[in-house]
NUBA-214516 format. One record per residue (C-alpha): residue number from 1; chain; x, y, z. Coordinates in nm, 4 decimals. Each point is the difference from the previous one (the first is absolute). Layout:
<node NUM "A" <X Y Z>>,
...
END
This chain:
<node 1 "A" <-1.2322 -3.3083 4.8019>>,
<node 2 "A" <-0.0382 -0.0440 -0.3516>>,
<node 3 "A" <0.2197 0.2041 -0.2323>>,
<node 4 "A" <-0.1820 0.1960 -0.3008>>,
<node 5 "A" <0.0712 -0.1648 -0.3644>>,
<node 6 "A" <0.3329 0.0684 -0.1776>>,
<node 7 "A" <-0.0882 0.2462 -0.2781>>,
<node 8 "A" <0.0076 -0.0308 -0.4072>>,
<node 9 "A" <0.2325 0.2967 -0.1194>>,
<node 10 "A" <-0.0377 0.0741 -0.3668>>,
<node 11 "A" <0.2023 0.2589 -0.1860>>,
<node 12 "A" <-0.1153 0.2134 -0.2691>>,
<node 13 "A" <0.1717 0.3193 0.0282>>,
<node 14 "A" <-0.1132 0.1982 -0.3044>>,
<node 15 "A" <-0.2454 0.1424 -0.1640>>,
<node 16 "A" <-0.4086 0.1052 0.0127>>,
<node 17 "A" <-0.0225 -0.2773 -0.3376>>,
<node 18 "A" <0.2144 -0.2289 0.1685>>,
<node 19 "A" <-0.2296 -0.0278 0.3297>>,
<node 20 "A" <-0.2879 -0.0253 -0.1648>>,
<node 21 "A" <0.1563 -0.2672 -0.2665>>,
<node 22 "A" <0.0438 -0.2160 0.3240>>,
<node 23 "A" <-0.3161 -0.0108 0.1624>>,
<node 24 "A" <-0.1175 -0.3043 -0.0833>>,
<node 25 "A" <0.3417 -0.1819 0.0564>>,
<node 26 "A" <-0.0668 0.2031 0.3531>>,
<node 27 "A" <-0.3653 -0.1213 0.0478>>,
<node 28 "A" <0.1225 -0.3731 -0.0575>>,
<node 29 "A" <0.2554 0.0607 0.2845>>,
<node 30 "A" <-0.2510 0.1303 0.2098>>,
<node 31 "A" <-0.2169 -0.3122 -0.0590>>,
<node 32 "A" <0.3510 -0.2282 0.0324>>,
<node 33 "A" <0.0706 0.1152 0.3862>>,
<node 34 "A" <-0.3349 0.1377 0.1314>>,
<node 35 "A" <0.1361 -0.0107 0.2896>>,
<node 36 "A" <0.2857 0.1974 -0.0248>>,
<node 37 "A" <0.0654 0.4029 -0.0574>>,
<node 38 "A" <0.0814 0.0580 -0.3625>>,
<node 39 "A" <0.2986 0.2796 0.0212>>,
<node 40 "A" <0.0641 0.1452 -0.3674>>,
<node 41 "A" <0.3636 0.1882 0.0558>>,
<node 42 "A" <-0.1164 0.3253 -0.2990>>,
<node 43 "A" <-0.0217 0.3604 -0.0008>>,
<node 44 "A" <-0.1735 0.1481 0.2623>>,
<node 45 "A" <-0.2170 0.2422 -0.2359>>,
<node 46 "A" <-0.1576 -0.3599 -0.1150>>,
<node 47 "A" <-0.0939 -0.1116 0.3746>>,
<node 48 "A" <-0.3627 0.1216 -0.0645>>,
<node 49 "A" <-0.0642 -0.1408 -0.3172>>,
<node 50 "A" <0.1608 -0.3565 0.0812>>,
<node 51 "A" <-0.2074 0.0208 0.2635>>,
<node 52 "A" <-0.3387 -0.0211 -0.2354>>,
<node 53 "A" <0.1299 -0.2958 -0.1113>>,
<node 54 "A" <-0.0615 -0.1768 0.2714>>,
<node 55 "A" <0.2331 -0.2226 -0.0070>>,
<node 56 "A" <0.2890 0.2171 0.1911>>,
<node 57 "A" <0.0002 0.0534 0.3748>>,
<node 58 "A" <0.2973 0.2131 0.0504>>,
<node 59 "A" <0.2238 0.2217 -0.2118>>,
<node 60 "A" <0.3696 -0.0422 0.0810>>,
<node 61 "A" <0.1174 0.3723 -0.1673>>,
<node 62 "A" <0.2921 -0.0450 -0.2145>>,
<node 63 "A" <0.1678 0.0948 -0.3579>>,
<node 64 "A" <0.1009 -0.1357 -0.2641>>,
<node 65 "A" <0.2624 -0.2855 0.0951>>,
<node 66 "A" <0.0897 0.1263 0.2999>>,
<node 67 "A" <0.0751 -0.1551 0.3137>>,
<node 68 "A" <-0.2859 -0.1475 0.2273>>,
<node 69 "A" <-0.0476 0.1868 0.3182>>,
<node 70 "A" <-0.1951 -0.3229 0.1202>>,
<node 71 "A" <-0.0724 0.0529 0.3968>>,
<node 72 "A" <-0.2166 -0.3480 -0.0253>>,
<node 73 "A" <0.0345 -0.3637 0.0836>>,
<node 74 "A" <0.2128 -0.2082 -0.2294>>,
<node 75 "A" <-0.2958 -0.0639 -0.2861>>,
<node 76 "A" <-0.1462 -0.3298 -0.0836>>,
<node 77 "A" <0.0377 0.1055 -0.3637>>,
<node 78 "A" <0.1589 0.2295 -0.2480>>,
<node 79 "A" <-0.1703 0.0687 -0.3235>>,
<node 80 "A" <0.1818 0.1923 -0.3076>>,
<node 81 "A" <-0.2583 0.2179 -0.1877>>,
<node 82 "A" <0.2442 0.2588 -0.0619>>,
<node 83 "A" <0.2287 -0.1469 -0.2697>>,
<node 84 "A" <0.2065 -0.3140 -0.1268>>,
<node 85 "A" <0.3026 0.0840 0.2486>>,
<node 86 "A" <0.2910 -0.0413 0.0872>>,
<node 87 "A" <-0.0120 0.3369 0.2244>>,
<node 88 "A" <-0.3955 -0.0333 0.0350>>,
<node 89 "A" <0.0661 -0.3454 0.1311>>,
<node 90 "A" <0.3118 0.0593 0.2432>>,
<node 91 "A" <-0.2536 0.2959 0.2064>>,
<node 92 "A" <-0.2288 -0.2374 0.0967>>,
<node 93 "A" <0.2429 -0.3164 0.0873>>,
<node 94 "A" <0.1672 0.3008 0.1899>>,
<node 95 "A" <-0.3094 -0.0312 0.2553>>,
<node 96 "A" <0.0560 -0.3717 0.0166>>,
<node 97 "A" <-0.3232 -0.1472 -0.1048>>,
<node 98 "A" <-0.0608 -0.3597 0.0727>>,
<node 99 "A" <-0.1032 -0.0446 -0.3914>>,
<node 100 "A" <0.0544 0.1984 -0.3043>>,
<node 101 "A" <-0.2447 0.0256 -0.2845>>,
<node 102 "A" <0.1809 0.1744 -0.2772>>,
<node 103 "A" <0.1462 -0.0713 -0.3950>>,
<node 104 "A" <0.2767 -0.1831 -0.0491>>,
<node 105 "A" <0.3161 0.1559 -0.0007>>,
<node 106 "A" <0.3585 -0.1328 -0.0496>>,
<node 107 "A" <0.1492 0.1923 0.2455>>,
<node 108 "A" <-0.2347 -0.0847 0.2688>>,
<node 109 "A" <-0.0494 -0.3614 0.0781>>,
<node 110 "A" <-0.2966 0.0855 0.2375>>,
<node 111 "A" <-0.1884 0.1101 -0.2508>>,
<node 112 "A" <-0.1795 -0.3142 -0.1809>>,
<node 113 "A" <-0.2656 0.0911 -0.1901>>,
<node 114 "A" <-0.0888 0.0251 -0.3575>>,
<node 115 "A" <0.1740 0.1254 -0.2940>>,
<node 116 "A" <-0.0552 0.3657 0.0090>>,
<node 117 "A" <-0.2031 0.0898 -0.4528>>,
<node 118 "A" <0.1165 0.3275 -0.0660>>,
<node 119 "A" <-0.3131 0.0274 -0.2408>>,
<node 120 "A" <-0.2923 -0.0939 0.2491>>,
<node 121 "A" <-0.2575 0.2085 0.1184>>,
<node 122 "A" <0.0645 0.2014 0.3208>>,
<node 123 "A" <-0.3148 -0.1466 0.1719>>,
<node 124 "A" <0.0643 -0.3471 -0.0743>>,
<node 125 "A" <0.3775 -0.0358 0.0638>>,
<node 126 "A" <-0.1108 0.0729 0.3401>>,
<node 127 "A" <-0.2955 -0.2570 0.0155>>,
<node 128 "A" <0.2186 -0.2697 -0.1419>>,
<node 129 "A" <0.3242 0.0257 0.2295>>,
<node 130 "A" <-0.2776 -0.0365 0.2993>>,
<node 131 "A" <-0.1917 -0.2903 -0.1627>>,
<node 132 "A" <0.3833 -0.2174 -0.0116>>,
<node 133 "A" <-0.0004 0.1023 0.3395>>,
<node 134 "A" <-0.3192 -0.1721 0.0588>>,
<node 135 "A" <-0.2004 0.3122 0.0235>>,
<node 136 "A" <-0.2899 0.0656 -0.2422>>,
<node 137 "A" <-0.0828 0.3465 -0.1078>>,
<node 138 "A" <-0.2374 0.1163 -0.2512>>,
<node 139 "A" <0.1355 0.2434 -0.2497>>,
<node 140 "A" <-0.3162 0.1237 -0.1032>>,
<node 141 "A" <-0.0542 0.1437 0.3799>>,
<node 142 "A" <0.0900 0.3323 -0.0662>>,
<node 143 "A" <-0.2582 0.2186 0.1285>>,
<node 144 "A" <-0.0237 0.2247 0.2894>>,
<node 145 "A" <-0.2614 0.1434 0.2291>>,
<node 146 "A" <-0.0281 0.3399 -0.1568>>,
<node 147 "A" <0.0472 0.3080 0.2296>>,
<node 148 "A" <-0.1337 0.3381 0.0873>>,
<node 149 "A" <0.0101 0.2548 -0.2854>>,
<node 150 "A" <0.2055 0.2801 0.1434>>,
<node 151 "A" <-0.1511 0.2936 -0.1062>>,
<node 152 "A" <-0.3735 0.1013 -0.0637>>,
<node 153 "A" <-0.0476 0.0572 -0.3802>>,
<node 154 "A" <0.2496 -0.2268 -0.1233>>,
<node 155 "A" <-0.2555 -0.3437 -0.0384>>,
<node 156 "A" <0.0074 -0.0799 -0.3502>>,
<node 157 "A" <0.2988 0.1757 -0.1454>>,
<node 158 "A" <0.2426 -0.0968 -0.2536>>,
<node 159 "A" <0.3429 -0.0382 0.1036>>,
<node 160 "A" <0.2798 0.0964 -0.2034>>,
<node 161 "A" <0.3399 -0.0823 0.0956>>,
<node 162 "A" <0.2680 0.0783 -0.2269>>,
<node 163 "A" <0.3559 -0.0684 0.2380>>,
<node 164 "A" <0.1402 -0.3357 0.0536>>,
<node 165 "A" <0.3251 -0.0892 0.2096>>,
<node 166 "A" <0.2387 -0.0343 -0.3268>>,
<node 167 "A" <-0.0236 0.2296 -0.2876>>,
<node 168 "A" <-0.0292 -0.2821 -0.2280>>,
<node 169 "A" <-0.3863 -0.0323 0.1418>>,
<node 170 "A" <-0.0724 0.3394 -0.0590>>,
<node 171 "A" <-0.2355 0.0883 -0.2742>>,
<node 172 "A" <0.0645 0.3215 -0.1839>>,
<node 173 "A" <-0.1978 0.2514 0.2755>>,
<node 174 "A" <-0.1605 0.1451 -0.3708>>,
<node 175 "A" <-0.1592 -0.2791 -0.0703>>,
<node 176 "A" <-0.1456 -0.0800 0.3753>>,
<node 177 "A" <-0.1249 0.3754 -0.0452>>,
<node 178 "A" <-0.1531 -0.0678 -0.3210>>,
<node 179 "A" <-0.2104 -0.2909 0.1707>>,
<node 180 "A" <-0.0848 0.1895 0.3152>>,
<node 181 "A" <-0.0953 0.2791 -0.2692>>,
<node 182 "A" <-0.2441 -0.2283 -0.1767>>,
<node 183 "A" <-0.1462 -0.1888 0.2901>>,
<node 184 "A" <-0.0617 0.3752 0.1678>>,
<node 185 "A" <-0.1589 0.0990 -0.3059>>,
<node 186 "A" <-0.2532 -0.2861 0.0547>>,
<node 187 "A" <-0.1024 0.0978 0.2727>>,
<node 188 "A" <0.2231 -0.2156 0.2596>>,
<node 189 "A" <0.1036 0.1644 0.3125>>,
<node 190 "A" <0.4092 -0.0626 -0.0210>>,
<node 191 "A" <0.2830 -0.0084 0.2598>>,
<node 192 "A" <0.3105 0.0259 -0.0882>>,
<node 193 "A" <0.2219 -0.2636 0.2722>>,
<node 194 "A" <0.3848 -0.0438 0.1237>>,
<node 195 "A" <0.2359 -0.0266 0.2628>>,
<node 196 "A" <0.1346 0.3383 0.1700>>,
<node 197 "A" <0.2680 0.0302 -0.2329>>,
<node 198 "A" <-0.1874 -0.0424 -0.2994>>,
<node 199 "A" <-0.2329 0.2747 0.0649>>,
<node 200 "A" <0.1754 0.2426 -0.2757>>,
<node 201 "A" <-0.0877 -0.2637 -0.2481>>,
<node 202 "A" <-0.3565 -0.0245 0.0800>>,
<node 203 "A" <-0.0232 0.3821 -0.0274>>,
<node 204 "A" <0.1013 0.0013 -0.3250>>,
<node 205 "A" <-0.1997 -0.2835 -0.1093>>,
<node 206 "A" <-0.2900 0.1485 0.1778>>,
<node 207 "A" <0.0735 0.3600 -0.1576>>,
<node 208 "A" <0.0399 -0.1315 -0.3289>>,
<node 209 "A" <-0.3006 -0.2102 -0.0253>>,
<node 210 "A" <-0.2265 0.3498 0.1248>>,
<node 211 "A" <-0.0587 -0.1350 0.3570>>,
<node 212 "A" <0.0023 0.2288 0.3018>>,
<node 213 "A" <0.2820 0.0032 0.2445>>,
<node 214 "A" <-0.2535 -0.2025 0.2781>>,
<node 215 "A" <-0.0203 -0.2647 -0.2028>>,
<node 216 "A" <0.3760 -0.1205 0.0526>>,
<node 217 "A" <0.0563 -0.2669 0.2959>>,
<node 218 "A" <0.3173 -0.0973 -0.0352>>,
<node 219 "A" <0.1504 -0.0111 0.3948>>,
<node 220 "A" <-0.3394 0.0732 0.1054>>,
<node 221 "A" <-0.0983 -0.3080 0.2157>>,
<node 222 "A" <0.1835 -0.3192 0.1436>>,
<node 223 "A" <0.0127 -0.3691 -0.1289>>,
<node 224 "A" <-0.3027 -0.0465 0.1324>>,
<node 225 "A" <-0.1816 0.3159 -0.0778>>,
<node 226 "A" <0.1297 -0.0364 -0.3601>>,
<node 227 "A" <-0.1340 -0.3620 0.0000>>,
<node 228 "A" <-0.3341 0.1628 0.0902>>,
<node 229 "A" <-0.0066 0.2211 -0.2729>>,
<node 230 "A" <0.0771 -0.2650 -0.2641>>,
<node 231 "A" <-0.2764 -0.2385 0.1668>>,
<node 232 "A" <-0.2478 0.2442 -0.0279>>,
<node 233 "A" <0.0760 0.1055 -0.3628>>,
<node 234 "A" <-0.2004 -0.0549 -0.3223>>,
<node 235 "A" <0.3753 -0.0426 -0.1858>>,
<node 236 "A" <0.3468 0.0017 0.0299>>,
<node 237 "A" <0.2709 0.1049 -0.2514>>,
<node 238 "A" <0.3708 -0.0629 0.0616>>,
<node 239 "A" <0.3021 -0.1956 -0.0803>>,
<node 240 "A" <0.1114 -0.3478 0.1101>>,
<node 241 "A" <0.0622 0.0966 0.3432>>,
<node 242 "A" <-0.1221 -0.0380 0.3405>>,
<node 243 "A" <-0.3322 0.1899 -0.0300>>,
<node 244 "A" <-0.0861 -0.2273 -0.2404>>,
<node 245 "A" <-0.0259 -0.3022 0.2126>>,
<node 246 "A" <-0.2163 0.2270 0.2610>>,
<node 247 "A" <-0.2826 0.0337 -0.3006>>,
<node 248 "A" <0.0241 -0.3873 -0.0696>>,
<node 249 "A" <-0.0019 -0.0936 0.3992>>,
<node 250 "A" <-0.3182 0.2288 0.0593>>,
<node 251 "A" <-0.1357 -0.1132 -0.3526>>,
<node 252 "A" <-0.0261 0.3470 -0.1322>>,
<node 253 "A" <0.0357 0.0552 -0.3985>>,
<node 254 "A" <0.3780 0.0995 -0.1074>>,
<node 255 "A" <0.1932 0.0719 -0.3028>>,
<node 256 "A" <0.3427 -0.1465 0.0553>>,
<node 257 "A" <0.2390 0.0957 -0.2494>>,
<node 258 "A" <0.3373 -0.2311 -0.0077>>,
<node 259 "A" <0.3414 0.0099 -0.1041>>,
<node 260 "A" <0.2560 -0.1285 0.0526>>,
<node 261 "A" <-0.1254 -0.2381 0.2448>>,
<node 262 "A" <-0.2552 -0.2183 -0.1613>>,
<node 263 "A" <-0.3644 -0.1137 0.1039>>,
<node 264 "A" <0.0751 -0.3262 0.0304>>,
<node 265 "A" <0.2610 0.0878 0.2537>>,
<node 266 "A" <-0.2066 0.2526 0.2188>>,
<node 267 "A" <-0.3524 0.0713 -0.1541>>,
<node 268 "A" <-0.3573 0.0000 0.1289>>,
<node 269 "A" <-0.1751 -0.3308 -0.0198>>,
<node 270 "A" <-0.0486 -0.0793 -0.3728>>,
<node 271 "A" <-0.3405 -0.1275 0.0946>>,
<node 272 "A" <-0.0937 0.3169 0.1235>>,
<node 273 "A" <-0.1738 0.2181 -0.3186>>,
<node 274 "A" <-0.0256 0.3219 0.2529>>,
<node 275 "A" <0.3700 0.0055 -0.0330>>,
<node 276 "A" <0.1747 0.0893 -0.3299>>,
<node 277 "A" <0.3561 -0.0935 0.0038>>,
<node 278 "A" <0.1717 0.1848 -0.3395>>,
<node 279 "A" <0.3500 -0.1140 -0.1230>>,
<node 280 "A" <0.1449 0.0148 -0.3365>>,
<node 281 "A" <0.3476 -0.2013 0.1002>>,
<node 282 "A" <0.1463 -0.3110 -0.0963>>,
<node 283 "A" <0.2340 -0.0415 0.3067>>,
<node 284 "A" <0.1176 0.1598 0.3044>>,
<node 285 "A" <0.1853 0.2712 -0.0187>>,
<node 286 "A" <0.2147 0.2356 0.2068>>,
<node 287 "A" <-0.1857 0.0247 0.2980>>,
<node 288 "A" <0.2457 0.2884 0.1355>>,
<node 289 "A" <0.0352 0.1911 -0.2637>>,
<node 290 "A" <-0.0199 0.4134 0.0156>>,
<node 291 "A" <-0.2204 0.0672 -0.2840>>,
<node 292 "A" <-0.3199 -0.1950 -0.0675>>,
<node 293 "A" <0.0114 -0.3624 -0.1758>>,
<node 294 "A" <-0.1074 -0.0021 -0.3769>>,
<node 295 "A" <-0.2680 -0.2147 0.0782>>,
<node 296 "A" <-0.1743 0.2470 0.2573>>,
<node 297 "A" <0.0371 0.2398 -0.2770>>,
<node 298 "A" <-0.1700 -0.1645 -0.2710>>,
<node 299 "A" <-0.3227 0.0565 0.1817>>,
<node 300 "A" <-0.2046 0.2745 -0.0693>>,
<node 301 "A" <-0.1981 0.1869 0.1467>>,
<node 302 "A" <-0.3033 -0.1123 -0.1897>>,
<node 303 "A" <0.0578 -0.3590 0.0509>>,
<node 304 "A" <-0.0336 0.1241 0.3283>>,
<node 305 "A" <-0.3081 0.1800 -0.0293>>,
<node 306 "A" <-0.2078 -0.3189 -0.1681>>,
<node 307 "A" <0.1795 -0.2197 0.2777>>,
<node 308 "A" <-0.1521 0.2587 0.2883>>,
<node 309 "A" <-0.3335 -0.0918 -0.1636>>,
<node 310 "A" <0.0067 -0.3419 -0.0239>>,
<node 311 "A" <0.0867 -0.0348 0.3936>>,
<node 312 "A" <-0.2493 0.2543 0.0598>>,
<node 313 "A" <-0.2957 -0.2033 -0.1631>>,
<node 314 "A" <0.0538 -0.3161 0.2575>>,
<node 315 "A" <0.0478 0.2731 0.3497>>,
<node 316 "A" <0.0526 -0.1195 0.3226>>,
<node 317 "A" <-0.0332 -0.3227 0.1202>>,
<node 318 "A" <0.0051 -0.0179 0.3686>>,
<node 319 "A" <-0.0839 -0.3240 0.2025>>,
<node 320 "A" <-0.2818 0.0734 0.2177>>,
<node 321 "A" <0.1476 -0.2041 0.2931>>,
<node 322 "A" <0.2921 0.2480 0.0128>>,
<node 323 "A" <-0.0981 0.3029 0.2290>>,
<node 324 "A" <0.1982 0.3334 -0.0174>>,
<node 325 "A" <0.2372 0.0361 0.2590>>,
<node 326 "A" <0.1418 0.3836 0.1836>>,
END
């Protein structure tokens, strides 16, 4: 009787941006060890969308560096997308994998890969700790099968999203009004998007900028039903957060306004035009801070505006061999 193939478990317990940031380091694992189940340890509200990456075949639900509840065989490898350790490192030697792929890190000798560049971009860290590994991944392999839209009437809207995790994303809700305003005005059908908790701010933004109480989303619809939305949109407005790597993965035109986290850290494809990264920075700043980073505020909101239509003029840009997926 032969025994089925030890499994590769990769963690990367975090975010919507940070899933999507690792799909193609994810797609070259899948093509590593075809023959073996990919098992990506991450929230379980992100099993559906890792799923349309096709490169994942089971979700192992778990937070943010906490303990593995791994009920598998011992794994035939161990991959680090989550972070450059030590804790990150110590929860997956914890499920004794017969290799490690993972940064370097002083305080664990198992882990003997590269220098960890506090300054490289998201997408390509990721890419090059697999390729010293061996494994090739294509950084540029971002996109995903776009899915259902998830309401009738919704195809072609612009999405506004003014929250973001940390207050020091958070554009002045004022200013995301007075866009939402303008674009309105032109005749744009405009949502108004967040999480749950953030519905109180997309009331106000939506009240301020003269838009009826229907057209505010925010906790209306799952990962993947808010991944639909965005797919099927003619723009997307928001901060550097995680809806903004949904608009560059389903190739839909966005507005991503940045600071204190920089574009070349974790911004849309600079080859992309459809996507208009803004940032008036000159370094990184605090990334946890309460109040929102000078840089985010020295955008306006009619910098905005003219950005909106220059990603508007190039629309979306869909491969035809990618069908849409329920």
């Amino acid at each position: 009787m032969t025994s089925a193939p030890a499994p590769v478990l990769v963690l990367r317990a975090l975010g919507l941006g940070d899933l999507l940031t690792a799909t193609p380091a994810l797609r070259g694992l899948r093509s590593a060890y075809p023959g073996r189940p990919i098992v990506l340890a991450t929230p379980s509200e992100l099993a559906g969308l890792a799923g349309l990456t096709g490169a994942v075949d089971t979700v192992l639900p778990t937070a943010e560096l906490a303990p593995l509840r791994w009920p598998g065989p011992r794994p035939r490898v161990a991959v680090n997308l989550h972070g450059s350790g030590p804790e990150s490192h110590r929860l997956l030697l914890a499920v004794r994998p017969s290799a490690l792929m993972a940064f370097r890190h002083p305080e664990v000798p198992e882990a003997t890969g590269p220098e960890w560049a506090p300054g490289e971009h998201e997408v390509r860290r990721w890419c090059g700790l697999l390729a010293t590994h061996g494994v090739p991944a294509d950084p540029a392999d971002l996109e995903l099968a776009p899915p259902t839209l998830p309401a009738p009437g919704l195809a072609g809207a612009v999405v506004v999203h003014p929250g973001a995790k940390h207050g020091s994303r958070r554009w002045p809700a004022e200013r995301f009004a007075a866009v939402a305003g303008a674009l309105a005005a032109r005749g744009w059908h405009v949502v108004v998007t967040g999480s749950g908790q953030e519905r109180g701010l997309a009331h106000r933004v939506a009240a301020a900028a003269g838009l009826p109480s229907a057209s505010v989303l925010a906790g209306a619809f799952p990962v993947l039903g808010l991944a639909g939305l965005v797919a099927h949109a003619s723009l997307l407005v928001s901060g550097d957060t995680g809806i903004a790597h949904l608009a560059t993965a389903v190739r839909t035109p966005s507005v991503v306004l940045f600071g204190p986290a920089t574009p070349a850290r974790w911004g849309p494809p600079p080859d992309r035009p459809g996507h208009v990264a803004l940032w008036h920075g000159r370094g990184v700043g605090d990334l946890f801070a309460s109040a929102p980073d000078p840089a985010l505020l020295a955008i306006t909101a009619d910098e905005v505006l003219a950005a909106a239509d220059r990603a508007l003029e190039h629309g979306p840009v869909r491969r035809s061999s990618v069908s849409s997926l329920g």
